[in-house]
PyMOL Python script that loads the backbone (N, CA, C, O; Angstrom):
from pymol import cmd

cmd.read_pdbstr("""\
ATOM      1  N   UNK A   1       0.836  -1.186   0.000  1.00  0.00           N
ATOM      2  CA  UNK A   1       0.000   0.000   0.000  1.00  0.00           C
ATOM      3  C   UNK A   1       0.873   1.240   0.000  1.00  0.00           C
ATOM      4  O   UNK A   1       1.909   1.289   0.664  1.00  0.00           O
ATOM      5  N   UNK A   2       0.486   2.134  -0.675  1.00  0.00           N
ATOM      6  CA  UNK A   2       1.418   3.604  -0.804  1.00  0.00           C
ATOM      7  C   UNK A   2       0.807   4.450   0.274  1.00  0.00           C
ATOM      8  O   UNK A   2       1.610   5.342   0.551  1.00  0.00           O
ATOM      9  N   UNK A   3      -0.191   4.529   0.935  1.00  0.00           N
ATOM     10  CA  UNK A   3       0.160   5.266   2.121  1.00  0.00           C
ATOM     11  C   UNK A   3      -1.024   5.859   1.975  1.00  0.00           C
ATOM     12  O   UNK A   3      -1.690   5.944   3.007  1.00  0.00           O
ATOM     13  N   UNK A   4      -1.866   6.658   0.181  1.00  0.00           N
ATOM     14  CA  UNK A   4      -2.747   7.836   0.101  1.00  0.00           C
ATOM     15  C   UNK A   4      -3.725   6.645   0.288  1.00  0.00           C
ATOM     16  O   UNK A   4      -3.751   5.422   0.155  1.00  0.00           O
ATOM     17  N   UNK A   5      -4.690   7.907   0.758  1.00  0.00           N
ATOM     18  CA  UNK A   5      -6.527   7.381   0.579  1.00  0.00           C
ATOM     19  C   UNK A   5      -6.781   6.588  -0.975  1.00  0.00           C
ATOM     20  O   UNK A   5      -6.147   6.387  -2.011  1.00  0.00           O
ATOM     21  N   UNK A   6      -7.947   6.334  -0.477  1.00  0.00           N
ATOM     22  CA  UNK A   6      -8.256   6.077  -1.909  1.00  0.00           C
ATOM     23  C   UNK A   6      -9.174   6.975  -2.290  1.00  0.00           C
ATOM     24  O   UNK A   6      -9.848   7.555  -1.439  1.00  0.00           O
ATOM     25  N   UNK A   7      -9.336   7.225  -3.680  1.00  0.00           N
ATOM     26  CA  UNK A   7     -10.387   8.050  -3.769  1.00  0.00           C
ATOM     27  C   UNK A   7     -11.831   8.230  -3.580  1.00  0.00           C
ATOM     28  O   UNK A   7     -12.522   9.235  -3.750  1.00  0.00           O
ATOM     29  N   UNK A   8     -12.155   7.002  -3.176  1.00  0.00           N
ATOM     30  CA  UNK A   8     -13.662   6.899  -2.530  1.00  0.00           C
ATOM     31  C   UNK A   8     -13.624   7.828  -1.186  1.00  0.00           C
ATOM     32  O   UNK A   8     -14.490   8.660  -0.920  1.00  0.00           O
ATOM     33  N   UNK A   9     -12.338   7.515  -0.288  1.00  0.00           N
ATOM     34  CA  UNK A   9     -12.204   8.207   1.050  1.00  0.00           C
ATOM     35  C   UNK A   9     -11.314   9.760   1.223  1.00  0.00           C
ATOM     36  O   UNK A   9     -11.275  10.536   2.177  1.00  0.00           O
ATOM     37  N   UNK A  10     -10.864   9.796   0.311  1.00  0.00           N
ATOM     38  CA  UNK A  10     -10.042  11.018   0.080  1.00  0.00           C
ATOM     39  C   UNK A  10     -10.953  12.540  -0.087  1.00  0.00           C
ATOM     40  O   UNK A  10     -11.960  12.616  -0.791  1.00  0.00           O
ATOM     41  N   UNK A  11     -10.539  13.381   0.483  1.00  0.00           N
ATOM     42  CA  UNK A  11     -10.970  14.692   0.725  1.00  0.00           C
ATOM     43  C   UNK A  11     -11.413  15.039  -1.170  1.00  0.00           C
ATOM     44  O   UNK A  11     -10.648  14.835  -2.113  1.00  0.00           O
ATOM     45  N   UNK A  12     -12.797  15.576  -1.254  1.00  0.00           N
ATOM     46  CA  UNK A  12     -12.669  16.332  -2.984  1.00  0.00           C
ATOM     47  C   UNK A  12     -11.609  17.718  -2.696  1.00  0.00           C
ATOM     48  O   UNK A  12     -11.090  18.135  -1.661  1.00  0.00           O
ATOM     49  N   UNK A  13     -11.568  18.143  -3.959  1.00  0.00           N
ATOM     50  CA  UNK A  13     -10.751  19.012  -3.572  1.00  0.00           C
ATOM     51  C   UNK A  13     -11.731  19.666  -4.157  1.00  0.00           C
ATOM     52  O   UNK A  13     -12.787  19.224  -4.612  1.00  0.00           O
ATOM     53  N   UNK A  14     -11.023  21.562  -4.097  1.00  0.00           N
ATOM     54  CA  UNK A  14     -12.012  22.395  -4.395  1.00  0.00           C
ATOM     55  C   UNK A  14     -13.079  22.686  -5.477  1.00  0.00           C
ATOM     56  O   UNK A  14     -14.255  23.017  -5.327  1.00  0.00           O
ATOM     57  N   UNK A  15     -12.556  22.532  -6.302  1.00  0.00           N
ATOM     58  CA  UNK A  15     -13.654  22.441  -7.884  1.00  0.00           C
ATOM     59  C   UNK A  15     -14.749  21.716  -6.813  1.00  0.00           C
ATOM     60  O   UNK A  15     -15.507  22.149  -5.944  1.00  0.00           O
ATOM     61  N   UNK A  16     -14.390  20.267  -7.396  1.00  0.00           N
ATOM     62  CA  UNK A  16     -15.370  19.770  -7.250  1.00  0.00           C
ATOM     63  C   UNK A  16     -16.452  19.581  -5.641  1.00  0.00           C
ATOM     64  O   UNK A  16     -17.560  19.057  -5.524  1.00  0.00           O
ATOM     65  N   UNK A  17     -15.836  20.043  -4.913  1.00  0.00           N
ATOM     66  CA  UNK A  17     -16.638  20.622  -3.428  1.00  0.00           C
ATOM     67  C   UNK A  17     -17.353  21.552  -4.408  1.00  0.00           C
ATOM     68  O   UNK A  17     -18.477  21.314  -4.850  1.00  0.00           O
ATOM     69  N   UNK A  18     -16.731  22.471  -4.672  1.00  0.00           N
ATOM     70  CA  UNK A  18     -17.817  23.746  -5.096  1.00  0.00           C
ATOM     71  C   UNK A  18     -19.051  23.374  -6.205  1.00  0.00           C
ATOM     72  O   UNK A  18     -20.152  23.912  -6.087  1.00  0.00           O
ATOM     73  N   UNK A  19     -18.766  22.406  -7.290  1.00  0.00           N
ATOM     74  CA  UNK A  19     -19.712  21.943  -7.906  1.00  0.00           C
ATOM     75  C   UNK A  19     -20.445  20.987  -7.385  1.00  0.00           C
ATOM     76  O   UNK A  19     -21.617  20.824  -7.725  1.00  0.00           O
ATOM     77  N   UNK A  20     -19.905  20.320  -6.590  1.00  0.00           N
ATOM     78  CA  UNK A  20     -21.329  18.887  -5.822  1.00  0.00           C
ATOM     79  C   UNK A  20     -22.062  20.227  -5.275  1.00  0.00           C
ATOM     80  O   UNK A  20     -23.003  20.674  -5.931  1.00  0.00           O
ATOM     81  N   UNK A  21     -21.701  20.789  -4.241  1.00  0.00           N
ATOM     82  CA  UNK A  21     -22.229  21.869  -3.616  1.00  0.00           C
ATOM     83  C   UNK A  21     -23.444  22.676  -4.429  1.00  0.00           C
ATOM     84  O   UNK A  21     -24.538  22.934  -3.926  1.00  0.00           O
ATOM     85  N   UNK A  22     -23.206  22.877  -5.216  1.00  0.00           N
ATOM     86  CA  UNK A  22     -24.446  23.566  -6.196  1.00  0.00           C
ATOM     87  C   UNK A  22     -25.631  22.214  -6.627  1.00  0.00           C
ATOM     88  O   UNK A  22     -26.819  22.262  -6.306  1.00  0.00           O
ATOM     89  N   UNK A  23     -24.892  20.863  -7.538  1.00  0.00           N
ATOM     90  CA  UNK A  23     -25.369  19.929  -7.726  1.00  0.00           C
ATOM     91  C   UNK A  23     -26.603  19.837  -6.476  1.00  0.00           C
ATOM     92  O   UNK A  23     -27.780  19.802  -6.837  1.00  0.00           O
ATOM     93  N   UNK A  24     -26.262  19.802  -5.036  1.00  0.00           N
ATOM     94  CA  UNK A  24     -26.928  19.264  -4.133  1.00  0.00           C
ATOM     95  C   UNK A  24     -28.110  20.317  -3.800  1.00  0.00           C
ATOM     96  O   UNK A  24     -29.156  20.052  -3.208  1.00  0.00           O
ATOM     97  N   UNK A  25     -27.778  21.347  -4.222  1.00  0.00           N
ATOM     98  CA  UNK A  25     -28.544  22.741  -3.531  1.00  0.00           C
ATOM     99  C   UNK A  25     -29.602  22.052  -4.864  1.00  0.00           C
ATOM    100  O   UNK A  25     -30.662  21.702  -4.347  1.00  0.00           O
ATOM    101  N   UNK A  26     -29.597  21.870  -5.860  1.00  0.00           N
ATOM    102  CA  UNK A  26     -30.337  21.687  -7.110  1.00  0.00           C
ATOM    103  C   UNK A  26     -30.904  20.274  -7.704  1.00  0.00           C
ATOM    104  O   UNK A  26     -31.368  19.934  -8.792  1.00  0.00           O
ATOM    105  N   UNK A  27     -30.671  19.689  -6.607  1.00  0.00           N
ATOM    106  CA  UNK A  27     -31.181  18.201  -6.798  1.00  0.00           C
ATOM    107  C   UNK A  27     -32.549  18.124  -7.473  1.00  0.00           C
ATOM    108  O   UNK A  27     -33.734  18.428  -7.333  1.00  0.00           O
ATOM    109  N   UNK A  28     -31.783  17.611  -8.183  1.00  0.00           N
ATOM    110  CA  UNK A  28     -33.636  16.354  -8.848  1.00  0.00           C
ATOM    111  C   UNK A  28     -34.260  17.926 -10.528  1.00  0.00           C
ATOM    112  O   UNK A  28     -35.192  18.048 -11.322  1.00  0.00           O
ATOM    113  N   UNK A  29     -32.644  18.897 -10.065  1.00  0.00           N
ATOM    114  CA  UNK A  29     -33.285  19.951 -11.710  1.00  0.00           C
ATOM    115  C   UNK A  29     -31.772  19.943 -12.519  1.00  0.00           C
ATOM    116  O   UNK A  29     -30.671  19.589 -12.098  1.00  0.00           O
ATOM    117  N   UNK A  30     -32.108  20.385 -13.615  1.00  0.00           N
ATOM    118  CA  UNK A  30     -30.824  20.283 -13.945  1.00  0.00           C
ATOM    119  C   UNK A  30     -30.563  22.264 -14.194  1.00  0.00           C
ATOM    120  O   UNK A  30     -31.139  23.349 -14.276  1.00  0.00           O
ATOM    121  N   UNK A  31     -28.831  21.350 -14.217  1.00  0.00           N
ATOM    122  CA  UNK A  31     -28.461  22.582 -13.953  1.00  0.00           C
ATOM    123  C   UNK A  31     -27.405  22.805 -15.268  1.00  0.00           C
ATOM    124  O   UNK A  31     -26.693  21.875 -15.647  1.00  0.00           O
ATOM    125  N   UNK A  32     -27.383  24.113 -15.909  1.00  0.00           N
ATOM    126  CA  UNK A  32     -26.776  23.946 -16.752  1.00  0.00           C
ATOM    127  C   UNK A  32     -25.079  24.800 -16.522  1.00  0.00           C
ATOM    128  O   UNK A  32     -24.892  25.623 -15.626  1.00  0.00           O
ATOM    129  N   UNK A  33     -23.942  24.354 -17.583  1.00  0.00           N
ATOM    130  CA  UNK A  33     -22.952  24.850 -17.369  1.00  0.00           C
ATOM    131  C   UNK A  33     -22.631  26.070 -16.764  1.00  0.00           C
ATOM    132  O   UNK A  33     -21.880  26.258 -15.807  1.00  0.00           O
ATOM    133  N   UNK A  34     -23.281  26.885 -17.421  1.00  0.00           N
ATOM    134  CA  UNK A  34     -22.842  28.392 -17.235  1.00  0.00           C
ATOM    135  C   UNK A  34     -23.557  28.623 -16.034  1.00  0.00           C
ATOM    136  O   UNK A  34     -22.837  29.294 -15.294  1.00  0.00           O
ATOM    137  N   UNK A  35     -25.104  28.264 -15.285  1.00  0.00           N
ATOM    138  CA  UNK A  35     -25.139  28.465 -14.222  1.00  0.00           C
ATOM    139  C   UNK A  35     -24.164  27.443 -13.078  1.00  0.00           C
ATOM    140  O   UNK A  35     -23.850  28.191 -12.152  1.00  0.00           O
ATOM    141  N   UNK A  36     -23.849  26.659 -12.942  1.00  0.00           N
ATOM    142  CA  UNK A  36     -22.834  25.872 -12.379  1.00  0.00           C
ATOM    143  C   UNK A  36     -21.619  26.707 -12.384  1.00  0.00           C
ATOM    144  O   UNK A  36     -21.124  26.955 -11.285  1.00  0.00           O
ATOM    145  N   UNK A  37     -21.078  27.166 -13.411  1.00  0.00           N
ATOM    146  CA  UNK A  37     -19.804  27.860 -13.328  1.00  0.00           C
ATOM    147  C   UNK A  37     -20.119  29.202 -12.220  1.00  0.00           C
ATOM    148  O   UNK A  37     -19.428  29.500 -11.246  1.00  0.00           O
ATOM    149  N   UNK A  38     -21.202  29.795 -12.632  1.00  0.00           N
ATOM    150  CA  UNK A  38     -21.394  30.904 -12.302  1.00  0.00           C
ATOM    151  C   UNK A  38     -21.824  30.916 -10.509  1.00  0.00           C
ATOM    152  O   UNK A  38     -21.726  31.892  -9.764  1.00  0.00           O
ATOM    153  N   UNK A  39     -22.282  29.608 -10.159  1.00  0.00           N
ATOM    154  CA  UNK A  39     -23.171  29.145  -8.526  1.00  0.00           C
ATOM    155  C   UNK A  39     -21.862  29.019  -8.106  1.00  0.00           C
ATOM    156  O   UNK A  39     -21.737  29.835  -7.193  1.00  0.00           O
ATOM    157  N   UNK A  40     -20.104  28.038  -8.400  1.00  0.00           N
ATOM    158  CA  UNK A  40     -19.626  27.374  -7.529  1.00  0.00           C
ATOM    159  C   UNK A  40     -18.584  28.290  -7.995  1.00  0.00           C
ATOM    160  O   UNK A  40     -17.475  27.864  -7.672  1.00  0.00           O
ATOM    161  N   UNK A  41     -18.546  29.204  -8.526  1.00  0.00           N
ATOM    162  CA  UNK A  41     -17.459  30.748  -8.548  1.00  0.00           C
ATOM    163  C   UNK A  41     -16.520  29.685  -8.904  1.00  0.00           C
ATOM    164  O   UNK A  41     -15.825  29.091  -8.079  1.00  0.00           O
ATOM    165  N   UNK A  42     -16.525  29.483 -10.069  1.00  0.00           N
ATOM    166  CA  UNK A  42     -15.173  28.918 -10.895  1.00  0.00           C
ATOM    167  C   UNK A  42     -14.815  29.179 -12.405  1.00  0.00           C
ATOM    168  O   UNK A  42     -14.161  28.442 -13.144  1.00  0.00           O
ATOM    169  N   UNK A  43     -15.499  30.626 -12.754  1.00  0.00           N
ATOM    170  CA  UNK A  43     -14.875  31.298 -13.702  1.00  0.00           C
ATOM    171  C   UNK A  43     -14.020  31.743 -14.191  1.00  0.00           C
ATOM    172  O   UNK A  43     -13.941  32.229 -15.319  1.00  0.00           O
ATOM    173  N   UNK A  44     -12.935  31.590 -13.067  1.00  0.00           N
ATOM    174  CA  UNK A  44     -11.669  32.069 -13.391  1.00  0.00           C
ATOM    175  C   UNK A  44     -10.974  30.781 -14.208  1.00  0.00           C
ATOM    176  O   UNK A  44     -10.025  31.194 -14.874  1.00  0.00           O
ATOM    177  N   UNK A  45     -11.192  29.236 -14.355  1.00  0.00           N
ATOM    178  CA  UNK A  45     -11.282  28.326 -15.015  1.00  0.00           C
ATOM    179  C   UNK A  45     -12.041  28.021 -16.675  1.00  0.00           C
ATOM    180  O   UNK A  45     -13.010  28.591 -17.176  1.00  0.00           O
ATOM    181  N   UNK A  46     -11.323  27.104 -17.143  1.00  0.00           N
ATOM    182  CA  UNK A  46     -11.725  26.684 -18.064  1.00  0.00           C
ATOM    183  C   UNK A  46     -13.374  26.841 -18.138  1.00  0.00           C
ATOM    184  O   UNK A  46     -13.872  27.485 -17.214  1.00  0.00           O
ATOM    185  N   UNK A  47     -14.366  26.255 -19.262  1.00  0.00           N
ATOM    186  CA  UNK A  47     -15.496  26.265 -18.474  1.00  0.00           C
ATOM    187  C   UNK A  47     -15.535  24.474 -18.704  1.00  0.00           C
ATOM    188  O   UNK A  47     -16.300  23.607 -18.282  1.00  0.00           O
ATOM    189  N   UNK A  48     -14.624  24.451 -19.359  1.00  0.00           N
ATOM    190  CA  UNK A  48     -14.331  22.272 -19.337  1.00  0.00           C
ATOM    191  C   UNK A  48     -14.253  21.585 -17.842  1.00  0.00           C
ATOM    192  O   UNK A  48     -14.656  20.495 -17.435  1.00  0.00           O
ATOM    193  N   UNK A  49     -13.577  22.655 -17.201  1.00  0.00           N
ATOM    194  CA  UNK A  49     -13.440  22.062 -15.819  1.00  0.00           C
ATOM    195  C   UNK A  49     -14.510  21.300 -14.848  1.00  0.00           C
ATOM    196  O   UNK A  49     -14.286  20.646 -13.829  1.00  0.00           O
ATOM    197  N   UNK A  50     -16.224  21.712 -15.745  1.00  0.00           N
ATOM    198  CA  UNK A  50     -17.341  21.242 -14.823  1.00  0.00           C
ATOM    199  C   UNK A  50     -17.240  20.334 -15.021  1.00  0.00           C
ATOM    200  O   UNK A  50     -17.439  19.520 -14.119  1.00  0.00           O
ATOM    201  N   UNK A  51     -16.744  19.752 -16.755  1.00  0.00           N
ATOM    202  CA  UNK A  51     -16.633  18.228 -16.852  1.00  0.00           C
ATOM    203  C   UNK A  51     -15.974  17.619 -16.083  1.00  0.00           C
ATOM    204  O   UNK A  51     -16.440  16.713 -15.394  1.00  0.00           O
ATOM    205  N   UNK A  52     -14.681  18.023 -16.047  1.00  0.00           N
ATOM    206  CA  UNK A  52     -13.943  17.064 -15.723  1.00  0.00           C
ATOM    207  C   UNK A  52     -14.226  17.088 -13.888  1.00  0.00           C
ATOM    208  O   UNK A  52     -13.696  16.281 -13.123  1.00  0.00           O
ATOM    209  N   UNK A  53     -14.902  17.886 -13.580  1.00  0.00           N
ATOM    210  CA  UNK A  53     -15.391  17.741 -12.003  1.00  0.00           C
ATOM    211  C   UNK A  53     -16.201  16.865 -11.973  1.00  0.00           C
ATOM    212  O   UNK A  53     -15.856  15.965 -11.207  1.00  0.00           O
ATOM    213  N   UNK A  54     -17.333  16.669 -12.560  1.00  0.00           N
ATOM    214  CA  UNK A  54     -18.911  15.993 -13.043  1.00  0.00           C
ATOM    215  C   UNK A  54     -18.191  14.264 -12.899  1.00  0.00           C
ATOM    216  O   UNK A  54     -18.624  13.370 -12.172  1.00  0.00           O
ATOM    217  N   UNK A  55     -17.110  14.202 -13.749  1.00  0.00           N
ATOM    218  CA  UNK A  55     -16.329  12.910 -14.167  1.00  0.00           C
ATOM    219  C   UNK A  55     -15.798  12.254 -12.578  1.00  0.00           C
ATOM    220  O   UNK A  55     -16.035  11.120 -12.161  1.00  0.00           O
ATOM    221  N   UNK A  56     -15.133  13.190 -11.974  1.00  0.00           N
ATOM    222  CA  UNK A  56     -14.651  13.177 -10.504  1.00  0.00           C
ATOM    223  C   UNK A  56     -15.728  12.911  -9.495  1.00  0.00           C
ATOM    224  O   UNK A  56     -15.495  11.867  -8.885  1.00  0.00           O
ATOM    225  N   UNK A  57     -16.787  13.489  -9.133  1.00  0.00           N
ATOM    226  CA  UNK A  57     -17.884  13.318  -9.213  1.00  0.00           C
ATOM    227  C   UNK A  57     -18.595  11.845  -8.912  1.00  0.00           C
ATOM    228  O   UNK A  57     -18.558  11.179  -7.877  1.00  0.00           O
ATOM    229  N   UNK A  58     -19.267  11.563 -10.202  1.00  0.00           N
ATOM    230  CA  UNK A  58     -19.318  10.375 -10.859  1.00  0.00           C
ATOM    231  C   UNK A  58     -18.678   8.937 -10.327  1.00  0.00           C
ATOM    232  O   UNK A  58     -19.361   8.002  -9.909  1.00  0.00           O
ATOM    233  N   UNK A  59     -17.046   8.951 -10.439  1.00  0.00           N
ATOM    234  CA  UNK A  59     -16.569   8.136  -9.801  1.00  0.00           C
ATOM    235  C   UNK A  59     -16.394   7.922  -8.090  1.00  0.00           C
ATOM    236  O   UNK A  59     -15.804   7.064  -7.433  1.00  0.00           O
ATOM    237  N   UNK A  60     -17.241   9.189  -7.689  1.00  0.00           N
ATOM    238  CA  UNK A  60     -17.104   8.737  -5.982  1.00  0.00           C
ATOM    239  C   UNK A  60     -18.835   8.512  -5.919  1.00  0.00           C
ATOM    240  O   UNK A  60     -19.337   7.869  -4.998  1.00  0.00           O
ATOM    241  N   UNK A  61     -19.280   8.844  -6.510  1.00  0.00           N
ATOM    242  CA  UNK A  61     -20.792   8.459  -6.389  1.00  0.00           C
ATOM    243  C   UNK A  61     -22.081   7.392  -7.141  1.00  0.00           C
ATOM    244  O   UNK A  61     -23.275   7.126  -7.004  1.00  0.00           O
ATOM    245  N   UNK A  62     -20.938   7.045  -7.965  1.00  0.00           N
ATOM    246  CA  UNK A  62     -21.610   5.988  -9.325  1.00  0.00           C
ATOM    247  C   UNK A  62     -21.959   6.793 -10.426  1.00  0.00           C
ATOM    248  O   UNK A  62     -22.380   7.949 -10.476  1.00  0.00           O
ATOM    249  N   UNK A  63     -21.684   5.894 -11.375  1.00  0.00           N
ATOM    250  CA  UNK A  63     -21.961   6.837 -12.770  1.00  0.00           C
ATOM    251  C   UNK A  63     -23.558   6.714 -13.034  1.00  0.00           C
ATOM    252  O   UNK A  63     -24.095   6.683 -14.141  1.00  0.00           O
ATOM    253  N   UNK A  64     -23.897   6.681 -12.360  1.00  0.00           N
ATOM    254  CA  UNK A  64     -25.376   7.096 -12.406  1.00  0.00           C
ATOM    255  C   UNK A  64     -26.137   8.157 -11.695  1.00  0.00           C
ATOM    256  O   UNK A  64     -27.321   8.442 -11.877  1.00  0.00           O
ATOM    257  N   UNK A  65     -25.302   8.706 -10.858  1.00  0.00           N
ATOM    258  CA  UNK A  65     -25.164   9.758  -9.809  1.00  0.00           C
ATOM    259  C   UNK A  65     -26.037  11.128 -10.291  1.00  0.00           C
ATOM    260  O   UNK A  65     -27.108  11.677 -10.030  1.00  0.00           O
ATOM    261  N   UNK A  66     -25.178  11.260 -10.932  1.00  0.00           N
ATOM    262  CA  UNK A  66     -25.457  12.480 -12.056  1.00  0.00           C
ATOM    263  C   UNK A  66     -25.791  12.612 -13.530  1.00  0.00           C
ATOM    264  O   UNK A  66     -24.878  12.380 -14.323  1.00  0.00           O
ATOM    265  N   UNK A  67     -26.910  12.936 -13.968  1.00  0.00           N
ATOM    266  CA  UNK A  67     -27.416  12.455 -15.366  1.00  0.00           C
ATOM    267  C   UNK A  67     -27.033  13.722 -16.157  1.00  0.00           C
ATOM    268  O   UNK A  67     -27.030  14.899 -15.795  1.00  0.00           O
ATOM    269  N   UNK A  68     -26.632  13.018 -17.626  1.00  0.00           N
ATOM    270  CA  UNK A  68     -26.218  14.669 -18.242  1.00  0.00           C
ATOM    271  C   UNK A  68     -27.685  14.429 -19.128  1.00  0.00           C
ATOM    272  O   UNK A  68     -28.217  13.359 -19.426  1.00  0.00           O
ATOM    273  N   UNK A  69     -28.071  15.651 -19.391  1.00  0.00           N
ATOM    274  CA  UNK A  69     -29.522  16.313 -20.090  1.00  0.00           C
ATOM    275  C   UNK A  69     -28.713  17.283 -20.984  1.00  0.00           C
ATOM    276  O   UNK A  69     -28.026  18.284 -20.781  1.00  0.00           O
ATOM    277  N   UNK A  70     -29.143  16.455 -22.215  1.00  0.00           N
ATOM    278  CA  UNK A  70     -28.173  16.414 -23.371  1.00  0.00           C
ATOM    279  C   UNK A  70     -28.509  18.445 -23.692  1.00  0.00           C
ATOM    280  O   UNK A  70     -29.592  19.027 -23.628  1.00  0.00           O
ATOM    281  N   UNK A  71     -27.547  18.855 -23.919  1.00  0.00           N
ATOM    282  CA  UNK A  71     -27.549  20.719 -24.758  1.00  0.00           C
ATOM    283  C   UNK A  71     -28.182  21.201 -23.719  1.00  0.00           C
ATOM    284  O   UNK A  71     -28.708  22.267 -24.042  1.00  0.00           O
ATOM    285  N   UNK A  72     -28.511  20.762 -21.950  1.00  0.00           N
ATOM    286  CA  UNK A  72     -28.899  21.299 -21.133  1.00  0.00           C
ATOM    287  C   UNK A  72     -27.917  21.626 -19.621  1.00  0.00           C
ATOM    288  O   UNK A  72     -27.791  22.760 -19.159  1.00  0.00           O
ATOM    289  N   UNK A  73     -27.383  20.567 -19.103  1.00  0.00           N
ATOM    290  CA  UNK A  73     -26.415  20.284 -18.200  1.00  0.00           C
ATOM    291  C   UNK A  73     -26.921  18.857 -17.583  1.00  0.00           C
ATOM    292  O   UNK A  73     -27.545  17.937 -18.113  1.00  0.00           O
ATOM    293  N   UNK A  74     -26.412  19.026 -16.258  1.00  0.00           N
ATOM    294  CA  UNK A  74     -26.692  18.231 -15.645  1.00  0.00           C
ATOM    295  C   UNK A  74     -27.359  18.316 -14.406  1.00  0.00           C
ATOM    296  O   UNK A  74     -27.732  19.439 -14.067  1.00  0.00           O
ATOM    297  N   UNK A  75     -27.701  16.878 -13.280  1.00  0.00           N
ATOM    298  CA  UNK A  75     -28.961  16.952 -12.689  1.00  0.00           C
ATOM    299  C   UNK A  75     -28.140  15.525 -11.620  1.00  0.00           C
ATOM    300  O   UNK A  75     -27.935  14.379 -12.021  1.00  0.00           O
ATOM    301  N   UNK A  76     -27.852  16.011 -10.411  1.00  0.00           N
ATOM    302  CA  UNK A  76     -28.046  15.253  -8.960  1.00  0.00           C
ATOM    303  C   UNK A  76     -29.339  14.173  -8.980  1.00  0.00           C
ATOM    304  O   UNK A  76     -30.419  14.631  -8.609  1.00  0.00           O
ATOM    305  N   UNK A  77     -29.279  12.721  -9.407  1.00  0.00           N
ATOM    306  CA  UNK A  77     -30.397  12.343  -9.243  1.00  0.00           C
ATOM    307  C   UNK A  77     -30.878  12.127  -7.455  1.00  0.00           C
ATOM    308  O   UNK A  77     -30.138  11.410  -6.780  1.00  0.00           O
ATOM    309  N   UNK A  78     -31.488  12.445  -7.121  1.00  0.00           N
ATOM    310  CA  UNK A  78     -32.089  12.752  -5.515  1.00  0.00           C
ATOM    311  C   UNK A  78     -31.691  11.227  -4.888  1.00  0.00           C
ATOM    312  O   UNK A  78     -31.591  11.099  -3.667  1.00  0.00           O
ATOM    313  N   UNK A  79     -31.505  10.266  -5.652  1.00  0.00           N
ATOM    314  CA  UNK A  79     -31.547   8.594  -5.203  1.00  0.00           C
ATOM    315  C   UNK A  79     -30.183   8.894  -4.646  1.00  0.00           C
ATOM    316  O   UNK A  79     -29.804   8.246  -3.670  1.00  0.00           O
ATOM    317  N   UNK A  80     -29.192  10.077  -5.323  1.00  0.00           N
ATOM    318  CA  UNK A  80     -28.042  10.194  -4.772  1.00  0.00           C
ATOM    319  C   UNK A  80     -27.811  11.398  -3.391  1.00  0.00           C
ATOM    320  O   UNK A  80     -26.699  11.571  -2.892  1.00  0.00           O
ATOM    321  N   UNK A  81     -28.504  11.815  -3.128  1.00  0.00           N
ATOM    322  CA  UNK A  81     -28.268  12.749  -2.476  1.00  0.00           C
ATOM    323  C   UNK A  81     -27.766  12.894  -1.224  1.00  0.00           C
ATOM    324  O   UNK A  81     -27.224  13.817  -0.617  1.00  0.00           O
ATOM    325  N   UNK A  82     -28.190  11.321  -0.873  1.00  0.00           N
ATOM    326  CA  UNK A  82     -27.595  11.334   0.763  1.00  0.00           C
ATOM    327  C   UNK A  82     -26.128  10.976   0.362  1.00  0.00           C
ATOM    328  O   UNK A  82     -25.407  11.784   0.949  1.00  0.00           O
ATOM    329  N   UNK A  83     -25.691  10.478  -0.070  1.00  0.00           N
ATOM    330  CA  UNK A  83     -24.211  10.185  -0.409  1.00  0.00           C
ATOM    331  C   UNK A  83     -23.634  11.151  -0.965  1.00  0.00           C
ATOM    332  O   UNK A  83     -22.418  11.176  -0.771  1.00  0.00           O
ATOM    333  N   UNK A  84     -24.120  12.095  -1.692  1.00  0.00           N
ATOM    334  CA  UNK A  84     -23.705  13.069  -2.327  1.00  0.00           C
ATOM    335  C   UNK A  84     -23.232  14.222  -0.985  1.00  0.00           C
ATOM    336  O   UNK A  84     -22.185  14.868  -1.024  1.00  0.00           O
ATOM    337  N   UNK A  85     -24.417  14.311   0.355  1.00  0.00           N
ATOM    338  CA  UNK A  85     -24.221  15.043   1.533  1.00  0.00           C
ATOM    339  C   UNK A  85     -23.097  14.671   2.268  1.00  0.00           C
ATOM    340  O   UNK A  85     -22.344  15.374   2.942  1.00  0.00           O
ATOM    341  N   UNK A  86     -23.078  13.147   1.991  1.00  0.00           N
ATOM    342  CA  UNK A  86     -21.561  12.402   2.636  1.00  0.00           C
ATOM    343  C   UNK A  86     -19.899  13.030   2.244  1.00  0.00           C
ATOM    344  O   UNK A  86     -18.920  12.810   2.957  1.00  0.00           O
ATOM    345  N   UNK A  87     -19.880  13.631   1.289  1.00  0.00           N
ATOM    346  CA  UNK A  87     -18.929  14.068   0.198  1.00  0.00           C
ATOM    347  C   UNK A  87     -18.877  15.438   1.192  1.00  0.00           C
ATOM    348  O   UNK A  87     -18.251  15.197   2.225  1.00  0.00           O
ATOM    349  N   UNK A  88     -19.345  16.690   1.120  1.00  0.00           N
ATOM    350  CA  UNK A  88     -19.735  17.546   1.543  1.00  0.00           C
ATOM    351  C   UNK A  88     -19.151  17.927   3.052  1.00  0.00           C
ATOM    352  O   UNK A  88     -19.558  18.931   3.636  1.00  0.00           O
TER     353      UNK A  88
END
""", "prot")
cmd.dss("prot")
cmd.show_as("cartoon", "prot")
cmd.util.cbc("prot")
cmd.orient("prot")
């Protein structure tokens, strides 16, 4: 064993704190990029970065976690939410 967490148990780091964080405030609607960028103040970033948070995301919560709503964003499904509060 090398010593780090794994990423199931490992701290998120900021992006993605700041985007579950909105995700959770918005459960069960979707939310689209530019409001996400604009809720978890990460404009000073790419605006790719929601992906690759969403992706981060995803793998601590199941890829079913979060549904993308295609040319809309995405959407916290509520089945996730208590685990999603676990993150948090």
């Amino acid at each position: 064993m090398s010593g780090r967490p794994s990423e199931a148990t490992s701290p998120l780091g900021p992006t993605e704190h700041a985007v579950l964080g909105v995700l959770v405030m918005h459960a069960g609607r979707v939310v689209s990029r530019q409001h996400l960028v604009r809720m978890a103040r990460i404009g000073h970033l790419s605006l790719r970065r929601c992906d690759t948070a969403i992706v981060s995301l995803r793998r601590r919560l199941g890829s079913t976690a979060i549904q993308t709503v295609r040319s809309r964003g995405w959407m916290l499904l509520l089945s996730a939410l208590d685990e999603a509060n676990k993150l948090l």
